[in-house]
N, CA, C and O atoms as a GROMACS GRO file, in nm:
protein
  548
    1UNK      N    1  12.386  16.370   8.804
    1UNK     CA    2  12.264  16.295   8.826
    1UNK      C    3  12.262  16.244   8.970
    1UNK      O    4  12.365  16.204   9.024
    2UNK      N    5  12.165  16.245   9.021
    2UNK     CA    6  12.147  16.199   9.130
    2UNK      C    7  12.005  16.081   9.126
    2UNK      O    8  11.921  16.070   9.037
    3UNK      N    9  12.013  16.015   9.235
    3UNK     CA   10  11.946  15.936   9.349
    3UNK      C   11  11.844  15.964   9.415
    3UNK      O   12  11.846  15.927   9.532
    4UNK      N   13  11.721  16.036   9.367
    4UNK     CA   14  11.681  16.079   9.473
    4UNK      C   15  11.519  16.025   9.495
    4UNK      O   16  11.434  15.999   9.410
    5UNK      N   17  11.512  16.019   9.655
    5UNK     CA   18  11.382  15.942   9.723
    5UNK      C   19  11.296  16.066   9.732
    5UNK      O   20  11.332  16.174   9.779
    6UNK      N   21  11.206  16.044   9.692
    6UNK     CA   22  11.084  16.188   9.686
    6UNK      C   23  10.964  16.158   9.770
    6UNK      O   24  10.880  16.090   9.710
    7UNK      N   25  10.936  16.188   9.881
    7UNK     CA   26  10.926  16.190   9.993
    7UNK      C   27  10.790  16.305  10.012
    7UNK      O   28  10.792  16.426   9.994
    8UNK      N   29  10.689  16.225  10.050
    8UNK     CA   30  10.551  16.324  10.088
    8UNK      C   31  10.439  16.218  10.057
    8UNK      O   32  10.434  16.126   9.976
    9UNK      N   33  10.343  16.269  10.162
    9UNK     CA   34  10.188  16.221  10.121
    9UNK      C   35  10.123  16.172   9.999
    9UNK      O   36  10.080  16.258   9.922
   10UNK      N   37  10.109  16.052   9.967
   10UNK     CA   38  10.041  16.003   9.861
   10UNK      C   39   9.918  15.921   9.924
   10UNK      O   40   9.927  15.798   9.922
   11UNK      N   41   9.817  15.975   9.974
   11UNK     CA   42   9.711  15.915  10.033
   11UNK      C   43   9.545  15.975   9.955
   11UNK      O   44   9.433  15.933   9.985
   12UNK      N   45   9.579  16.082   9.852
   12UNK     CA   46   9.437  16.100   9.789
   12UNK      C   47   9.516  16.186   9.626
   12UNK      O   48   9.606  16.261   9.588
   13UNK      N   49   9.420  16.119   9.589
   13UNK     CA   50   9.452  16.144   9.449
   13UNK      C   51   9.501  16.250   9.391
   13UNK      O   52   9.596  16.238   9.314
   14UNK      N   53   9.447  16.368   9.418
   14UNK     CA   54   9.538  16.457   9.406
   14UNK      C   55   9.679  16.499   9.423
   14UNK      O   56   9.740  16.573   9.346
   15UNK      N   57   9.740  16.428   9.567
   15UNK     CA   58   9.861  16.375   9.592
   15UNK      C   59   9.938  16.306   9.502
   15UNK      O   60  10.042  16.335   9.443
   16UNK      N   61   9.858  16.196   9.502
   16UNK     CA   62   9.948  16.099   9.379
   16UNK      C   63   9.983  16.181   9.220
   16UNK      O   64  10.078  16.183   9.142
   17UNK      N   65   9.901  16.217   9.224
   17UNK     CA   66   9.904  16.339   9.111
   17UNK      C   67  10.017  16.384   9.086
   17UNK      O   68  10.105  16.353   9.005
   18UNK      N   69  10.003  16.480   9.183
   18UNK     CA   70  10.126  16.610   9.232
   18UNK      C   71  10.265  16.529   9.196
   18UNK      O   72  10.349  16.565   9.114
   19UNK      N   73  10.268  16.413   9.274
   19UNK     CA   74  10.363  16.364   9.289
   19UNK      C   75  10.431  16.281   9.153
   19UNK      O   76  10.546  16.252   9.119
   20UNK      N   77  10.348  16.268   9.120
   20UNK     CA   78  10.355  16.177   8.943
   20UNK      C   79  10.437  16.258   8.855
   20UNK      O   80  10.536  16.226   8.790
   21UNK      N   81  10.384  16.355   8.865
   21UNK     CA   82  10.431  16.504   8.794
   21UNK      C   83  10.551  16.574   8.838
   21UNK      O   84  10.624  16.653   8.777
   22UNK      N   85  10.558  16.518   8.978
   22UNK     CA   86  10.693  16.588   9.010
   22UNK      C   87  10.823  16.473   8.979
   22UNK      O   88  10.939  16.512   8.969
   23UNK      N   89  10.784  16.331   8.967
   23UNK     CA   90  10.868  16.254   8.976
   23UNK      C   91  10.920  16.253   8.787
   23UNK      O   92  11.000  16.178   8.731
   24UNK      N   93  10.868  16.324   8.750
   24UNK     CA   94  10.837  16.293   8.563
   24UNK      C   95  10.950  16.450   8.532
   24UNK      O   96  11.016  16.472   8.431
   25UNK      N   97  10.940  16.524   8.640
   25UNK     CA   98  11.025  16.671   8.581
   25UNK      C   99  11.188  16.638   8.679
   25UNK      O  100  11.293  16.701   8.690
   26UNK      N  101  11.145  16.529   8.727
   26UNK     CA  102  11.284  16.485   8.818
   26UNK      C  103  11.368  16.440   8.705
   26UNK      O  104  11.485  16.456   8.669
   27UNK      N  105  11.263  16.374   8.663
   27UNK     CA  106  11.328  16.192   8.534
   27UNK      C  107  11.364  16.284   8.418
   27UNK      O  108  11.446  16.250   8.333
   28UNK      N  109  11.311  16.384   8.417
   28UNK     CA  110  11.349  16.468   8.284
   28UNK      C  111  11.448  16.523   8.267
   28UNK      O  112  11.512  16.531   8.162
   29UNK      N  113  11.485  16.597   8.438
   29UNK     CA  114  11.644  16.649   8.447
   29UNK      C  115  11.744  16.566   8.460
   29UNK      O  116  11.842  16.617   8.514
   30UNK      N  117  11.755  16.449   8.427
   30UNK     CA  118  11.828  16.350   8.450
   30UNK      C  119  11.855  16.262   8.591
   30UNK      O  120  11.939  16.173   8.606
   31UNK      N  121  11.768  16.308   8.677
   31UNK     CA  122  11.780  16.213   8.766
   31UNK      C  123  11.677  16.077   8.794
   31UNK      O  124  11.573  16.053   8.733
   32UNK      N  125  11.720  16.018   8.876
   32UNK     CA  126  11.678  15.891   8.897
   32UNK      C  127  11.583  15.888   8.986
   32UNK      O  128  11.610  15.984   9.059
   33UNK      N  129  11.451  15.818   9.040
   33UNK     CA  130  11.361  15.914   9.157
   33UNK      C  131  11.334  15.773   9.168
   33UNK      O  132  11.333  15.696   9.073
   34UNK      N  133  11.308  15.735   9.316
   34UNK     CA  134  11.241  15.664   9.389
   34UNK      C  135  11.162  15.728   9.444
   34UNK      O  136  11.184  15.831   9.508
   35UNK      N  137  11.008  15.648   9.414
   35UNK     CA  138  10.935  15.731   9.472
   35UNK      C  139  10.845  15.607   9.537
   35UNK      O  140  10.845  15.502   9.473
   36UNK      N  141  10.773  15.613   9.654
   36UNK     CA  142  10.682  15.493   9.753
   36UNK      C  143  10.587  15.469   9.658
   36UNK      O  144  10.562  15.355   9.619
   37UNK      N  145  10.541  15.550   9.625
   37UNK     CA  146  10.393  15.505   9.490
   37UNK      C  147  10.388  15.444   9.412
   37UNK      O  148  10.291  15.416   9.342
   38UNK      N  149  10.586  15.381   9.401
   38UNK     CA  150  10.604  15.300   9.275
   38UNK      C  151  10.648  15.203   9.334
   38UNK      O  152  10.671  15.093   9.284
   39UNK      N  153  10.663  15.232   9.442
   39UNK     CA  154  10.721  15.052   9.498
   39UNK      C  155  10.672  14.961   9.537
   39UNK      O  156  10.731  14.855   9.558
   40UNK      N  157  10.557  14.982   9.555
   40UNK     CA  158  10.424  14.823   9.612
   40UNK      C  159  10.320  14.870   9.549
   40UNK      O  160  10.284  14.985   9.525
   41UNK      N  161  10.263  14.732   9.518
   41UNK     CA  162  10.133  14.766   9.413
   41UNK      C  163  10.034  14.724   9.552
   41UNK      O  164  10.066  14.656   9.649
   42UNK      N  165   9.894  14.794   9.522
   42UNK     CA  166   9.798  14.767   9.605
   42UNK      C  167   9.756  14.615   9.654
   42UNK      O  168   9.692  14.575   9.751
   43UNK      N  169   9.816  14.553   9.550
   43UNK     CA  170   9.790  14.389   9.592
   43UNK      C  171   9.891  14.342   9.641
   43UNK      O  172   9.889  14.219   9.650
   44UNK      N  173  10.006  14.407   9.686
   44UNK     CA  174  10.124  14.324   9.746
   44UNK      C  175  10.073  14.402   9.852
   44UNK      O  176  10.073  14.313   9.937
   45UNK      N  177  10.030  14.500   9.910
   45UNK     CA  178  10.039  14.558  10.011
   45UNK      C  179   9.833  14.467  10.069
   45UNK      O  180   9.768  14.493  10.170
   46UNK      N  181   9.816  14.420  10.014
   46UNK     CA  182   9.680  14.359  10.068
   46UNK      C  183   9.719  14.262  10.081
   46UNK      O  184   9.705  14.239  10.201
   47UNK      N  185   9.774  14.161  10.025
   47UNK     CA  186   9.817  14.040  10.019
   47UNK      C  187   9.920  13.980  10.147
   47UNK      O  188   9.923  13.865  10.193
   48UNK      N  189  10.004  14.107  10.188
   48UNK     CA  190  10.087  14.103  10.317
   48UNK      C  191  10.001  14.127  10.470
   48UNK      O  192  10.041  14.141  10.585
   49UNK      N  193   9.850  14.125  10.402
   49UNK     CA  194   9.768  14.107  10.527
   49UNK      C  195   9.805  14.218  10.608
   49UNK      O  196   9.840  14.331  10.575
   50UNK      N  197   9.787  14.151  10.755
   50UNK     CA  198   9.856  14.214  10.903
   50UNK      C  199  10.040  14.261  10.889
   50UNK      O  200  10.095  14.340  10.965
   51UNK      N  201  10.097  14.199  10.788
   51UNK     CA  202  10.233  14.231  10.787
   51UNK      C  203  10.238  14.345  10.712
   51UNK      O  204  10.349  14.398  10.713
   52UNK      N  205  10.144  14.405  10.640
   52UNK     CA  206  10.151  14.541  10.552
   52UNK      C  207  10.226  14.656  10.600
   52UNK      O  208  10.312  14.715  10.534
   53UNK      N  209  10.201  14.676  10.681
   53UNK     CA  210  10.257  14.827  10.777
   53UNK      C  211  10.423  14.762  10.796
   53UNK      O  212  10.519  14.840  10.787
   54UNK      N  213  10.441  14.629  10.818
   54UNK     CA  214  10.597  14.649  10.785
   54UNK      C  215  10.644  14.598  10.646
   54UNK      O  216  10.762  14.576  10.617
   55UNK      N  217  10.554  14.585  10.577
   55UNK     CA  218  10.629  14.578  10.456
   55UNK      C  219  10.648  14.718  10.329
   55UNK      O  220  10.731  14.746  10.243
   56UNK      N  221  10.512  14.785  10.380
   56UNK     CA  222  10.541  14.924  10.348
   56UNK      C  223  10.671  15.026  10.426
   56UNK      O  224  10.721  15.113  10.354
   57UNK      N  225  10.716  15.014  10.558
   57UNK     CA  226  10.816  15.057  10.645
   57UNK      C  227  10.931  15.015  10.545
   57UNK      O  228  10.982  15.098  10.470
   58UNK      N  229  10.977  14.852  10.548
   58UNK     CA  230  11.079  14.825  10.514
   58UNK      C  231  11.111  14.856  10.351
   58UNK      O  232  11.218  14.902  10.311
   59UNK      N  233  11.009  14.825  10.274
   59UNK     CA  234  11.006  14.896  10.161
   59UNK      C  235  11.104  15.048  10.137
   59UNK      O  236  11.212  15.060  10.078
   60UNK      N  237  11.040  15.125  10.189
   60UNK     CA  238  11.056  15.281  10.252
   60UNK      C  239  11.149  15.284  10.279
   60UNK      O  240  11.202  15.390  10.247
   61UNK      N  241  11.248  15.176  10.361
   61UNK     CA  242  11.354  15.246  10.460
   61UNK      C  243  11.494  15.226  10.380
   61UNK      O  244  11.602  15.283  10.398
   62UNK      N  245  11.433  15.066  10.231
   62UNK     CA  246  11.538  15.081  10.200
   62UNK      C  247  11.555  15.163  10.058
   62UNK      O  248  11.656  15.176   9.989
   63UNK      N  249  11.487  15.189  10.046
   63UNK     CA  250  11.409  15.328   9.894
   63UNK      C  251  11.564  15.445   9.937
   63UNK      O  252  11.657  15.472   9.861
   64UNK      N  253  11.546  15.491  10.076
   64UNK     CA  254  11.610  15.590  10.147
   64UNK      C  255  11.771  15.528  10.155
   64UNK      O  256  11.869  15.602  10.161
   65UNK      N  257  11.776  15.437  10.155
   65UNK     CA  258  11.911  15.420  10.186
   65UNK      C  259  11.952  15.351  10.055
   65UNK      O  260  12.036  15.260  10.057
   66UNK      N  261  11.904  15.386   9.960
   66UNK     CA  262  11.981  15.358   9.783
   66UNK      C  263  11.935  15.510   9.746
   66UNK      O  264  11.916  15.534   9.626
   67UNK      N  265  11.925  15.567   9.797
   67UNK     CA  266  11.892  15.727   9.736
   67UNK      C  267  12.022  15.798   9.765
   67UNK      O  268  12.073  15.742   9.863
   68UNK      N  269  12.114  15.917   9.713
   68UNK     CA  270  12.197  16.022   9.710
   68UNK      C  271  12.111  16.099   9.833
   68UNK      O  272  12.159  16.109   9.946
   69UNK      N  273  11.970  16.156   9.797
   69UNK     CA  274  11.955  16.275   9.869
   69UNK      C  275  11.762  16.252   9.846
   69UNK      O  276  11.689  16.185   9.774
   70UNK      N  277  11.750  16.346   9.948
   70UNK     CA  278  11.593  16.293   9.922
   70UNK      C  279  11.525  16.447   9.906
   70UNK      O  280  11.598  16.543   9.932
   71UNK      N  281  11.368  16.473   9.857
   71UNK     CA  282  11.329  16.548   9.813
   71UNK      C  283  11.206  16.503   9.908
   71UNK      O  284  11.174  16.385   9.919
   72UNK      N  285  11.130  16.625   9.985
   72UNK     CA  286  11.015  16.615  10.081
   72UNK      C  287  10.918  16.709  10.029
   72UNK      O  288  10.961  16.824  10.029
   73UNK      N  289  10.798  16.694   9.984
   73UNK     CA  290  10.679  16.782  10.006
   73UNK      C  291  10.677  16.845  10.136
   73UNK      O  292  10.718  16.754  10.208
   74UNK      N  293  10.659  16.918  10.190
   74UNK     CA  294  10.648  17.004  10.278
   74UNK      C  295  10.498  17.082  10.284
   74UNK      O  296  10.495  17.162  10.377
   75UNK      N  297  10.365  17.076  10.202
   75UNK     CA  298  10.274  17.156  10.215
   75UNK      C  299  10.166  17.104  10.313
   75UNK      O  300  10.183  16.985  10.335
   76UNK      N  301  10.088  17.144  10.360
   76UNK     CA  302   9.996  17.160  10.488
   76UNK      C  303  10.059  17.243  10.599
   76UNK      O  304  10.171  17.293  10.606
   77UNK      N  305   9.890  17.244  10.742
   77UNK     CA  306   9.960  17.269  10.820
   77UNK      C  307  10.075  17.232  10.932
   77UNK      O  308  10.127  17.303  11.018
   78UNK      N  309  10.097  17.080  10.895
   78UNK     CA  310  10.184  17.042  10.965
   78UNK      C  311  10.248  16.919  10.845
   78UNK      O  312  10.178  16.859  10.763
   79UNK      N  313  10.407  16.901  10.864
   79UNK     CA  314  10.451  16.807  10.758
   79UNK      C  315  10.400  16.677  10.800
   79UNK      O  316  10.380  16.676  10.921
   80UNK      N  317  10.375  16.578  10.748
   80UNK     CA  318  10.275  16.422  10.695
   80UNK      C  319  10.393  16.381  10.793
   80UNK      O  320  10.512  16.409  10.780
   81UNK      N  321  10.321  16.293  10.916
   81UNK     CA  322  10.426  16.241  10.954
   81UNK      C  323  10.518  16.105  10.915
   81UNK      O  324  10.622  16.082  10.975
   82UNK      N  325  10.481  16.042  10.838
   82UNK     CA  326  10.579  15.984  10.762
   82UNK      C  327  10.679  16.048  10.677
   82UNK      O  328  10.786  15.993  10.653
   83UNK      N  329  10.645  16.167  10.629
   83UNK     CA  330  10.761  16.231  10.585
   83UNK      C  331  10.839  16.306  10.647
   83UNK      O  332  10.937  16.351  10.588
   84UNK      N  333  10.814  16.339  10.788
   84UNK     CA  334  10.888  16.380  10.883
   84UNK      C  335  10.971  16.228  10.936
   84UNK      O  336  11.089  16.222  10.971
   85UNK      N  337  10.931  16.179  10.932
   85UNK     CA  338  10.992  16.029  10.968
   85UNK      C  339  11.135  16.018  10.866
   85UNK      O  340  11.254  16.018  10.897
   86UNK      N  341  11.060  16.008  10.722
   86UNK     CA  342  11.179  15.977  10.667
   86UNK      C  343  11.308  16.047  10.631
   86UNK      O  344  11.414  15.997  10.594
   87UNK      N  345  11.266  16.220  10.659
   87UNK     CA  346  11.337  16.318  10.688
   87UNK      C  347  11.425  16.328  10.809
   87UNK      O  348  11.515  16.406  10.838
   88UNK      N  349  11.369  16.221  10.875
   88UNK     CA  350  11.460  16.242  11.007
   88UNK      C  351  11.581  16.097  10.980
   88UNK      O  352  11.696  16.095  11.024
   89UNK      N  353  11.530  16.011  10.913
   89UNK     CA  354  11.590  15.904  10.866
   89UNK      C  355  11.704  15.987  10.804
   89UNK      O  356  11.806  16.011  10.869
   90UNK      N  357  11.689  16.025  10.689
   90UNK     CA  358  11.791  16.076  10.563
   90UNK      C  359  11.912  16.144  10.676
   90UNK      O  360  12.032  16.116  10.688
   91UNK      N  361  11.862  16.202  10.718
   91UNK     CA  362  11.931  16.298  10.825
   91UNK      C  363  12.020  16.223  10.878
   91UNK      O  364  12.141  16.218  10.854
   92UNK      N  365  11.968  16.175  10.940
   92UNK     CA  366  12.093  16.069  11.058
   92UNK      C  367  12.174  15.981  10.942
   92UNK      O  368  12.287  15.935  10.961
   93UNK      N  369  12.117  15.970  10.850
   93UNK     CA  370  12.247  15.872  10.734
   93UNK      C  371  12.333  16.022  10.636
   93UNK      O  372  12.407  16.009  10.539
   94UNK      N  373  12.297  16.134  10.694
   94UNK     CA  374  12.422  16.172  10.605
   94UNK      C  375  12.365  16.250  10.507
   94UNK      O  376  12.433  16.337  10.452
   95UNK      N  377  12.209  16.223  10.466
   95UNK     CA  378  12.204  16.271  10.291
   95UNK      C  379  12.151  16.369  10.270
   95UNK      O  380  12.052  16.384  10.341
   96UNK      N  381  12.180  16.485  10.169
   96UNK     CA  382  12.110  16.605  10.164
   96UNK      C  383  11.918  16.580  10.168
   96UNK      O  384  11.864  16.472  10.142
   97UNK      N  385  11.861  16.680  10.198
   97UNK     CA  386  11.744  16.710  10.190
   97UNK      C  387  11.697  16.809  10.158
   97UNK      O  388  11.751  16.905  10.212
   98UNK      N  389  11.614  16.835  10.090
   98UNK     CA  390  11.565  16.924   9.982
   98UNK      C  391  11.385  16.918  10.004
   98UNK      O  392  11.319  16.831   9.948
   99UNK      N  393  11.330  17.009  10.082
   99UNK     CA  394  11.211  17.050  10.077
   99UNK      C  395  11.167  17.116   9.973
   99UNK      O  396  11.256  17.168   9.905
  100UNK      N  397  11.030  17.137   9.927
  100UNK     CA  398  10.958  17.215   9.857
  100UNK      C  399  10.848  17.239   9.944
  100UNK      O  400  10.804  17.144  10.008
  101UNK      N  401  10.793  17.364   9.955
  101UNK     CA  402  10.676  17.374  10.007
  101UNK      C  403  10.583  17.486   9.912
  101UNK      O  404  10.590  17.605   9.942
  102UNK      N  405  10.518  17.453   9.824
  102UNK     CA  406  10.450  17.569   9.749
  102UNK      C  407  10.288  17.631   9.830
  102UNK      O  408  10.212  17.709   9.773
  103UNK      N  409  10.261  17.569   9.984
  103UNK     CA  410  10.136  17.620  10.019
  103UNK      C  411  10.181  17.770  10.084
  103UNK      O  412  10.283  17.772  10.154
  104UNK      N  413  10.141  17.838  10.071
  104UNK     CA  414  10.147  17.980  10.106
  104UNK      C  415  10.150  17.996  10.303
  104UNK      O  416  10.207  18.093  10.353
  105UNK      N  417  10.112  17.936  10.352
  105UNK     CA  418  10.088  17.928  10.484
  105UNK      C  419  10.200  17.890  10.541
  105UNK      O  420  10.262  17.797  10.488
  106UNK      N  421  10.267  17.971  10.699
  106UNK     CA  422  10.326  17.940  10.756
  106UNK      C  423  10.291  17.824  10.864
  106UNK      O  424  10.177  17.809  10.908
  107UNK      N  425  10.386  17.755  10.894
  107UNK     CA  426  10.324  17.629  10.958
  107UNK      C  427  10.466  17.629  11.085
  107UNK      O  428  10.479  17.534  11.162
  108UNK      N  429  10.526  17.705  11.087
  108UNK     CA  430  10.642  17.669  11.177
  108UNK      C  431  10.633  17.753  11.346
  108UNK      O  432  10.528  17.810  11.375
  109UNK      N  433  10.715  17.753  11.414
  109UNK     CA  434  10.743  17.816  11.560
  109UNK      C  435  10.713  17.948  11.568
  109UNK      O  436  10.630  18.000  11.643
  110UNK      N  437  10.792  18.005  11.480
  110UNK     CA  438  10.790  18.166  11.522
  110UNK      C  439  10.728  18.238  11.372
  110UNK      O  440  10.704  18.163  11.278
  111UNK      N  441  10.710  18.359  11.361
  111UNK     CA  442  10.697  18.399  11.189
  111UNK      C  443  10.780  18.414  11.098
  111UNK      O  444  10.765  18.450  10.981
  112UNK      N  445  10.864  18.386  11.151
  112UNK     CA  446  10.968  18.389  11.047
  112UNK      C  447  11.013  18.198  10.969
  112UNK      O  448  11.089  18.181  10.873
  113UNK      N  449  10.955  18.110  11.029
  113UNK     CA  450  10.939  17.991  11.007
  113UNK      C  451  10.867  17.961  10.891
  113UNK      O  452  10.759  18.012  10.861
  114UNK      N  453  10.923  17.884  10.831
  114UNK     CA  454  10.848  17.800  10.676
  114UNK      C  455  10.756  17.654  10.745
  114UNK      O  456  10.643  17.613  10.722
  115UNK      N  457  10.820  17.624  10.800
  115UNK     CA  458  10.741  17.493  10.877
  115UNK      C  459  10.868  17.460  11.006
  115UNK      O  460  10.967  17.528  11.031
  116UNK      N  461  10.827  17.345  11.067
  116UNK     CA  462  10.836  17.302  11.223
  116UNK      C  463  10.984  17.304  11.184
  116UNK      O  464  11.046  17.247  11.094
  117UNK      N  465  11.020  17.384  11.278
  117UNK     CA  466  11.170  17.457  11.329
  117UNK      C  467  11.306  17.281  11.293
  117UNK      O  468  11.403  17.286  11.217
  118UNK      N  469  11.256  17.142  11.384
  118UNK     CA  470  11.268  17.023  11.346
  118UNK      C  471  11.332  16.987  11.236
  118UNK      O  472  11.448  16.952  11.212
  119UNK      N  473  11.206  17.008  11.151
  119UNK     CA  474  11.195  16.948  11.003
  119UNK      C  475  11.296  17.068  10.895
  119UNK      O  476  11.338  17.036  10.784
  120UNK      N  477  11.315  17.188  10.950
  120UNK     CA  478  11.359  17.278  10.844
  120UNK      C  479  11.553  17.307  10.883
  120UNK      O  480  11.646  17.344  10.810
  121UNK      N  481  11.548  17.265  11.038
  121UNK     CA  482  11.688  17.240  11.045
  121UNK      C  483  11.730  17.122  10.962
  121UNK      O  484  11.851  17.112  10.941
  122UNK      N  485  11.652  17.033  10.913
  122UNK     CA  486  11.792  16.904  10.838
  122UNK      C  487  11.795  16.953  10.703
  122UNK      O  488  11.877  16.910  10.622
  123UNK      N  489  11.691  17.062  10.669
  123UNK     CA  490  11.693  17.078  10.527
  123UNK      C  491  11.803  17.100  10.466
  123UNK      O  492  11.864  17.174  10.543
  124UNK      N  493  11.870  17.080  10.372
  124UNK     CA  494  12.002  17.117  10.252
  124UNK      C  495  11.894  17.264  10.198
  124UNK      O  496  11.935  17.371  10.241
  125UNK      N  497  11.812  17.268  10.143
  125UNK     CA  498  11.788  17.326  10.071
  125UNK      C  499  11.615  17.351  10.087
  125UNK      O  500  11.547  17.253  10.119
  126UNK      N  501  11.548  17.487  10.062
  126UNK     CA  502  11.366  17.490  10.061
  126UNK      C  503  11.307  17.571   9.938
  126UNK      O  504  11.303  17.694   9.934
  127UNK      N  505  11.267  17.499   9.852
  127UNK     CA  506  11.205  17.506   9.751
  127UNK      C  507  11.080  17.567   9.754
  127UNK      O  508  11.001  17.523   9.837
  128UNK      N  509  11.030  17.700   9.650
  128UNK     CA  510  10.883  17.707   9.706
  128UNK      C  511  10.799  17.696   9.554
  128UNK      O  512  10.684  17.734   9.534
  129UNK      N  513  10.875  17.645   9.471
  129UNK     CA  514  10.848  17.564   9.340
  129UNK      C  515  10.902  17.475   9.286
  129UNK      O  516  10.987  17.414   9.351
  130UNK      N  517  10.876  17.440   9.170
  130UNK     CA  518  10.967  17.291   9.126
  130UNK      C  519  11.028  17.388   9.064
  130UNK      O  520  11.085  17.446   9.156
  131UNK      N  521  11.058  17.456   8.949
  131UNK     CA  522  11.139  17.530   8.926
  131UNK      C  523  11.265  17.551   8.978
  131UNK      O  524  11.378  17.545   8.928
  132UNK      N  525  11.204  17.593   9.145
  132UNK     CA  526  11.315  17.640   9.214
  132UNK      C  527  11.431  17.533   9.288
  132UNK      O  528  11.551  17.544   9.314
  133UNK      N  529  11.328  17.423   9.306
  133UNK     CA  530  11.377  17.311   9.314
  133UNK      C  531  11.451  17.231   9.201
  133UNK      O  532  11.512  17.131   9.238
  134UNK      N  533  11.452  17.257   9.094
  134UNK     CA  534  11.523  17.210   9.011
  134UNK      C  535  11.679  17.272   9.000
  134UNK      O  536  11.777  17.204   8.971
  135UNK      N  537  11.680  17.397   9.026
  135UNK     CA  538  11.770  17.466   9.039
  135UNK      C  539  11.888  17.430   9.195
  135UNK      O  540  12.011  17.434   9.204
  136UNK      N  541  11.791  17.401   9.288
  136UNK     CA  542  11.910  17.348   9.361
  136UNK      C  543  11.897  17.274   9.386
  136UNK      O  544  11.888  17.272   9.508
  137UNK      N  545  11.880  17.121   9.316
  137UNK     CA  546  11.951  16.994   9.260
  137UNK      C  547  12.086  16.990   9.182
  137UNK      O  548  12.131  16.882   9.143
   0.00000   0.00000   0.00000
């Protein structure tokens, strides 16, 4: 079992979605998932006024540093830069990372790239389903 911070865009509903669903086939294989969508409710994050943006940060930073290993959405044409953020975080502390990217489109340097050359060097591992992602967890 693992720890893991699941990491990607939750800014339109469909997102949150995706992500609901992915955090529910995490919890199923026995792991434990931190995920940002569950850690501040819309009224703590209104209520912190002007301090919001760091209370969502600090939230976040310490989600990542009680996690084993973190798990990143990877789809669009360029990765969400907060999840390039926190990918670069995980990184410098040590912890595996585990992309999924199920959009069909290359988004990286050369053609032979899955996405930004950056973001795919810290990867442990690139998923192009949950399936497949379940498998190397």
């Amino acid at each position: 079992m693992r720890t893991i911070y699941q990491a990607g865009p939750l800014f339109t509903e469909a997102e949150q979605a995706w992500h609901k669903a992915l955090s529910a086939r995490l919890k199923d294989s026995g792991h434990d998932v931190i995920w940002p969508g569950n850690l501040l409710t819309d009224e703590q994050v209104q209520n912190a006024g002007a301090n919001a943006s760091t209370l969502i940060f600090d939230t976040c930073r310490v989600g990542i540093e009680r996690c084993t290993c973190v798990v990143a959405l990877l789809d669009g044409t360029q990765v969400d830069d907060g999840t390039a953020w926190e990918i670069g975080y995980a990184y410098a502390r040590g912890l595996p990372i585990y992309g999924i990217r199920t959009d069909f489109r290359h988004a990286g340097e050369t053609r032979h790239s899955t996405v930004n050359s950056m973001i795919e060097g810290c990867l442990s591992g690139l998923a192009r389903s949950v399936e497949e992602l379940l498998a190397l967890l």
